[in-house]
Backbone bond lengths (Angstrom), bond angles and torsions (degrees), N, CA, C in turn:
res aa  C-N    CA-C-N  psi(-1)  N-CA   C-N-CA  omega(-1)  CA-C   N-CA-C  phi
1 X - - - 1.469 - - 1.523 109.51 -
2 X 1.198 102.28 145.53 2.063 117.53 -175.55 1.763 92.02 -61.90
3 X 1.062 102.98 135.10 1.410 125.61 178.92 1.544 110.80 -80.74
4 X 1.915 110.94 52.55 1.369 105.34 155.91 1.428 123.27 -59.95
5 X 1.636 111.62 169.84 1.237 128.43 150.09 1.577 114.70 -60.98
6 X 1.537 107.12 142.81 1.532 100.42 -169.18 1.616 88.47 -138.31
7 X 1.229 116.64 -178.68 1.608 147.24 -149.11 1.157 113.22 159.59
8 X 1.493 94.87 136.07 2.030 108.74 159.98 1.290 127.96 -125.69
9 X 1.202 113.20 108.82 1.210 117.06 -167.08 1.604 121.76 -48.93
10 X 1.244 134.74 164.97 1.482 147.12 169.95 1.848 100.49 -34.61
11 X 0.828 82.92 -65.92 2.113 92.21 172.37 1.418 130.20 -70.46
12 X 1.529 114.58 -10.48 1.254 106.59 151.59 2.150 84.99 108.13
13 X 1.398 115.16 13.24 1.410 106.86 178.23 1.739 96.68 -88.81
14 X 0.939 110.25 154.48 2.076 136.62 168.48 1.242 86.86 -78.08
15 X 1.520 115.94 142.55 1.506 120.73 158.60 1.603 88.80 -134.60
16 X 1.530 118.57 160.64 1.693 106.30 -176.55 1.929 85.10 -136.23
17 X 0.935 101.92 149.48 1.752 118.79 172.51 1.472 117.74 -95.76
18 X 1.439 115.83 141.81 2.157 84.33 150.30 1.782 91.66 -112.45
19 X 1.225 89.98 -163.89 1.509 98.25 -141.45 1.870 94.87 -128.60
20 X 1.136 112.38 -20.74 1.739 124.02 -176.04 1.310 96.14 -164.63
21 X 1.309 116.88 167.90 1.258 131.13 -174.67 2.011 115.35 -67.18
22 X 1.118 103.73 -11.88 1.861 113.08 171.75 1.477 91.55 -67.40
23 X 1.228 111.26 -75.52 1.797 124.50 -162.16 1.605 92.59 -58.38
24 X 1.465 131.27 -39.39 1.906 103.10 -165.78 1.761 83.48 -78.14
25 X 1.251 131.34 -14.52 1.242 115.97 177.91 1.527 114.51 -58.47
26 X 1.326 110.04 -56.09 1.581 140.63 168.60 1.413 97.19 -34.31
27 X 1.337 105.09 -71.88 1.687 106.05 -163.94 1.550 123.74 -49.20
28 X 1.764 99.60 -55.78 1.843 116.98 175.36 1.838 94.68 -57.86
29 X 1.194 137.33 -41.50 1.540 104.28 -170.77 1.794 117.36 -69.40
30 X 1.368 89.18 -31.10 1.829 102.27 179.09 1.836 113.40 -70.04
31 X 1.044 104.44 -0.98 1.523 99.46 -161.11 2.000 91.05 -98.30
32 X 1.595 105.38 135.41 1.453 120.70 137.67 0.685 147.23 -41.14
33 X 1.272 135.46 109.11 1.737 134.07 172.53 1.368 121.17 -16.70
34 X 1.599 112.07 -50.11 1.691 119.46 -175.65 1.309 116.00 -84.03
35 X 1.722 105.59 -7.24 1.760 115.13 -178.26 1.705 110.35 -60.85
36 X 0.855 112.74 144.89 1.873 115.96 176.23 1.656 109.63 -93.68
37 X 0.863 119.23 135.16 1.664 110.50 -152.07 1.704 98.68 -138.05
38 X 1.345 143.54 139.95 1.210 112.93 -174.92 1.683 93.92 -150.86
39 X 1.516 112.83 175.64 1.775 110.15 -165.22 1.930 78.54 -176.46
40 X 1.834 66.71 155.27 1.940 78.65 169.02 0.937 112.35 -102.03
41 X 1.767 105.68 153.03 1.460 106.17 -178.45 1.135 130.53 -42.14
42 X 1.684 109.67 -43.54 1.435 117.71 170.97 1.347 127.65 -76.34
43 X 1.739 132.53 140.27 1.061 134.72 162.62 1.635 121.40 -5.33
44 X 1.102 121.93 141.45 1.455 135.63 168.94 1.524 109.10 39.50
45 X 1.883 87.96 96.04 1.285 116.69 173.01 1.760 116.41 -139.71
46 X 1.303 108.99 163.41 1.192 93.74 167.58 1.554 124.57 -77.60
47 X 1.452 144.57 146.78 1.145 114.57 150.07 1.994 122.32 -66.11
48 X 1.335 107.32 173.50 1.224 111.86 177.93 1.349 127.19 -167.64
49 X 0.959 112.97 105.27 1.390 140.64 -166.09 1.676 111.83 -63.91
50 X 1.131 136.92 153.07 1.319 138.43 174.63 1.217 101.95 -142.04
51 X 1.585 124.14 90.30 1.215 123.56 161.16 1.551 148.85 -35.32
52 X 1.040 114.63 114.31 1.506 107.04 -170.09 1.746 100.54 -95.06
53 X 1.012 94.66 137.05 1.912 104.17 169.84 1.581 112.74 -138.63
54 X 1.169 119.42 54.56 1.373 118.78 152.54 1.774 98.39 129.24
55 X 1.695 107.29 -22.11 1.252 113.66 -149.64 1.761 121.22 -118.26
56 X 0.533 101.91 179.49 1.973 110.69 -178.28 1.602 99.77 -88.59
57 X 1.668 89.75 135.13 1.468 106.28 -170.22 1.751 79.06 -106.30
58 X 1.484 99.82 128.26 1.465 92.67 165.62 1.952 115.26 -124.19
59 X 1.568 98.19 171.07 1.446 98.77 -161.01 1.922 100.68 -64.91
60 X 0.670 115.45 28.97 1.947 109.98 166.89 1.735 108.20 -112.08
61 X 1.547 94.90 -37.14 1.671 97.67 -169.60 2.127 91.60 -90.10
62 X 1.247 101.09 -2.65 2.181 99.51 166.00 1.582 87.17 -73.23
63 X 1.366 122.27 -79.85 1.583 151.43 -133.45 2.043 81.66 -64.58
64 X 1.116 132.57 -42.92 1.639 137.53 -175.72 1.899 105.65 -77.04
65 X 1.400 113.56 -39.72 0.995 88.89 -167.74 2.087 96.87 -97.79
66 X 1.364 110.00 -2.42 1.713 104.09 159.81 1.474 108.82 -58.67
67 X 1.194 113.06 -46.85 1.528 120.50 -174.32 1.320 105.41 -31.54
68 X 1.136 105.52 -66.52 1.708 148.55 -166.34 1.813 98.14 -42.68
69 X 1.440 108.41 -44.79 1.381 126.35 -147.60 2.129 89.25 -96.23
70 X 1.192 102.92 -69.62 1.337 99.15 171.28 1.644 123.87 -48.06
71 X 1.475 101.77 -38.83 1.682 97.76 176.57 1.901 120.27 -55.85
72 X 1.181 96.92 -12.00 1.730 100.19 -173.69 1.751 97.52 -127.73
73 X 0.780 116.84 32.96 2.052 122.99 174.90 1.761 98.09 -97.23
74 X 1.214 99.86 139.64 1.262 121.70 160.41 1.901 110.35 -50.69
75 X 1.533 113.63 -48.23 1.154 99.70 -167.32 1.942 117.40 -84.12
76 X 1.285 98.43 0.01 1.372 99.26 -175.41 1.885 102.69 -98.08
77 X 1.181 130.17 -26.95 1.467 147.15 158.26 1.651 103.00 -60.96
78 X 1.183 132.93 4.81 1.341 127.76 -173.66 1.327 98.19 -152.97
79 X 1.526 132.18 -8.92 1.038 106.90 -164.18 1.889 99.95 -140.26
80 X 1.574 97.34 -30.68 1.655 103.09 161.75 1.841 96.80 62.05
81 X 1.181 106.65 52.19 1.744 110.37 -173.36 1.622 93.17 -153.91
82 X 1.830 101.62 171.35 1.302 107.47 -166.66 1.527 88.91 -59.49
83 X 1.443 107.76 -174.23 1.847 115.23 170.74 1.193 92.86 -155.74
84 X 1.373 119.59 138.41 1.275 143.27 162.79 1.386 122.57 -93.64
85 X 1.859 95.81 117.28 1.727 94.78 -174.20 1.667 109.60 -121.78
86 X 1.488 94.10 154.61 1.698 97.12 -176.17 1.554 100.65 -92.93
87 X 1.481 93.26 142.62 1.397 99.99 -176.82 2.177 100.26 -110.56
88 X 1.120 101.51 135.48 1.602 98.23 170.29 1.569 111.55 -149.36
89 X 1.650 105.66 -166.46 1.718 110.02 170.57 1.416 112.95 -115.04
90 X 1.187 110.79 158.78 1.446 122.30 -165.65 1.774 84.78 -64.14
91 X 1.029 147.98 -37.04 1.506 111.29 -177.53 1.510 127.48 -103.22
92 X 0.953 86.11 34.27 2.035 111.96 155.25 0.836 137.22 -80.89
93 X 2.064 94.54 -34.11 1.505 107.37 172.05 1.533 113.66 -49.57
94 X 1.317 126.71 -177.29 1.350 147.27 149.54 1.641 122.99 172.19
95 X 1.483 116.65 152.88 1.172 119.72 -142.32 1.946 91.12 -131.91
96 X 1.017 114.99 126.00 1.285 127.04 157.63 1.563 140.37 -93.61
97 X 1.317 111.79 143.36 1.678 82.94 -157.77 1.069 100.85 -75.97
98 X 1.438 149.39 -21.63 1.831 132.90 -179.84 1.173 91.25 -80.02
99 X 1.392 158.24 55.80 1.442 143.56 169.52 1.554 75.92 -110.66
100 X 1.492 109.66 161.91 1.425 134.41 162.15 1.510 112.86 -93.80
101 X 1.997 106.90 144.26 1.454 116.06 -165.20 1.857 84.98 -50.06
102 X 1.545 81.85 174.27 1.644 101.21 -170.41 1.254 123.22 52.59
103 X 1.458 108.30 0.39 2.108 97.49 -174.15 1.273 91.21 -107.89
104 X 1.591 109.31 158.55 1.759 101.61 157.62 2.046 77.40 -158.28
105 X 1.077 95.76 -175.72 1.736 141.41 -173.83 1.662 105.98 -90.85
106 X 1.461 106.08 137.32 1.333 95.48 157.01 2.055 105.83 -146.88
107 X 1.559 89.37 142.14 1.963 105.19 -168.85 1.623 97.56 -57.77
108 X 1.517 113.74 -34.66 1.767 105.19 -150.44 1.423 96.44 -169.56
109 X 1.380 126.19 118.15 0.854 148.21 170.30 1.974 131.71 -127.33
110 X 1.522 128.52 146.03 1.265 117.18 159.78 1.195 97.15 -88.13
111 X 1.812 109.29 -175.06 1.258 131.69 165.53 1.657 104.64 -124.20
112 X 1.444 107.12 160.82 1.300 117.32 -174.81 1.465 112.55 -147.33
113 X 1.259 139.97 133.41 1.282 141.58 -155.10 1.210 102.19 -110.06
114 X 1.670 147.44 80.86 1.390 129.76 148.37 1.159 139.25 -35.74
115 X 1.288 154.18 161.44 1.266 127.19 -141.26 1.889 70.71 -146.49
116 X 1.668 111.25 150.18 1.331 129.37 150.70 2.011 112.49 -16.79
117 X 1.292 83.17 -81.76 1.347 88.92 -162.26 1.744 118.80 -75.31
118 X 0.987 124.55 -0.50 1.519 154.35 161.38 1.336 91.80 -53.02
119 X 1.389 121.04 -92.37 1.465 125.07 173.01 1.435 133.11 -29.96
120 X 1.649 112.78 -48.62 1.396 125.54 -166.70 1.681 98.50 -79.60
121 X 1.296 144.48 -14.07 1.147 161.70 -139.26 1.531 103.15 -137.96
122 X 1.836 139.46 -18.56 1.206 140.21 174.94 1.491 115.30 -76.60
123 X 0.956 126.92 125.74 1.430 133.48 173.91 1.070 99.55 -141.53
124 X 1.615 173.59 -85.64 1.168 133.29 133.14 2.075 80.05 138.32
125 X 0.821 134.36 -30.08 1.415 121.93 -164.10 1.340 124.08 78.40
126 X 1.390 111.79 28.51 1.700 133.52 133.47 1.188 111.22 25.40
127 X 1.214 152.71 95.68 1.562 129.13 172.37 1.797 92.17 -125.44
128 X 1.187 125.56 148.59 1.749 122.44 158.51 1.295 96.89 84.68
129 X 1.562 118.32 27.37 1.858 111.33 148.00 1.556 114.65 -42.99
């Protein structure tokens, strides 16, 4: 298996990371339509997947695995401020062929506001830095 970033949420859900633009490549082809998938608004992030296995993704294990998503963003390593991430479903994604590996499009998305200290306070049990 591709050597994402991994996490478990408070409830016991898998969330998987990529880690460079190969792995969010990796990640968006493996991901489900019904999977919840999330990225920051801003440029160079990981994607991150929140696995579903039979069960209800609920809004604490969204708000844990944003954490998750902002803690490894370009704009929070440069910018050390809340970060705002879009949350969507794997069939929102879509990929164009002039898009660059790791980038893709998304039809419909929310937004979600992480907060400073949310982040500075996540340690989360990290495994596959």
């Amino acid at each position: 298996m591709t050597n994402f970033r991994k996490f478990c949420t408070s409830s016991g859900k898998d969330v998987l990371s990529g880690k460079d633009k190969e792995t969010n490549e990796m990640l968006i082809e493996q991901t489900e339509d019904n999977s919840i998938v999330l990225h920051t608004k801003k440029p160079g992030s990981p994607f991150v997947e929140i696995k579903v296995k039979g069960g209800k993704i609920s809004k604490k294990d969204i708000e844990e695995a944003a954490i998750f998503c902002a803690k490894f963003s370009q704009d929070w390593k440069k910018n050390h401020k809340d970060v705002i991430i879009h949350v969507f479903k794997g069939k929102d994604i879509y990929k164009e062929k002039i898009m660059e590996e790791g980038t893709f499009g998304v039809k419909k998305f929310k937004e979600i506001k992480i907060k400073k200290e949310d982040i500075q306070k996540f340690e989360g049990g990290i495994k596959g830095r």
